[in-house]
C-alpha positions, 0 to 999 in steps of 0.5 A: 775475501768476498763470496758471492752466492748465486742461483744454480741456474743462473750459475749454469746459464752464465757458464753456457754463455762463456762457452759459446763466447769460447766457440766462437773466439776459436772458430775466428782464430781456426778461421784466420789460421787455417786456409792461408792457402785461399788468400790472395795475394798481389804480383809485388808479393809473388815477386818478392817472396819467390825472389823472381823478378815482374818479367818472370812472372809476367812469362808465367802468366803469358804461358798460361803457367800460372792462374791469376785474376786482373781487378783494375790493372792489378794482377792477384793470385791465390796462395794455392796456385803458388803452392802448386808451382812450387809443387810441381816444380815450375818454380825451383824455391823451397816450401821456406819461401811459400811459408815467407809469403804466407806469414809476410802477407798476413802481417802486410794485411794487419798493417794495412787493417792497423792503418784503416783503424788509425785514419 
């Protein structure tokens, strides 16, 4: 075993540096884990996860039911905006398919970060 001796301020300015590196890996993590509810996701995805077809969703967007962005011919909503559909029942799914939407559109972004990094 090899012990190695090192200055107290030198020890103490090491330790403060390893906290601030842990501050920050937690804020990114609280970051990415906490407002699902701000992220966008497509009409693909809507449709999918609340297993209702485009014209549905086309209806909900015709009636001013539900609020969406239009960037370059697609159509994006934000997952608050599904939240308060189901919420006030204009959608009758459960909360399990919201949490499908969520958890499906994090995992369809790192596979779409995963194939950015490989090209």
């Amino acid at each position: 075993m090899e012990v190695i001796t090192i200055e107290s301020k030198a020890y103490k300015d090491l330790t403060a540096k390893i906290d601030m590196i842990a501050k920050l890996v937690i804020a990114i993590q609280s970051k990415e884990d906490g407002q699902p509810e701000d992220e966008w996701v497509d009409s693909y995805e809507v449709c999918t996860f609340l297993k209702i077809s485009e014209r549905t969703l086309q209806r909900l967007r015709s009636g001013n039911i539900i609020n969406y962005s239009k960037i370059g011919g697609k159509n994006f909503y934000r997952i608050s905006e599904i939240q308060r559909l189901l919420q006030e029942n204009v959608i009758r799914r459960t909360d399990d398919h919201l949490q499908d939407l969520i958890k499906n559109h994090r995992l369809h972004v790192e596979q779409r970060r995963n194939l950015k990094k490989d090209k």
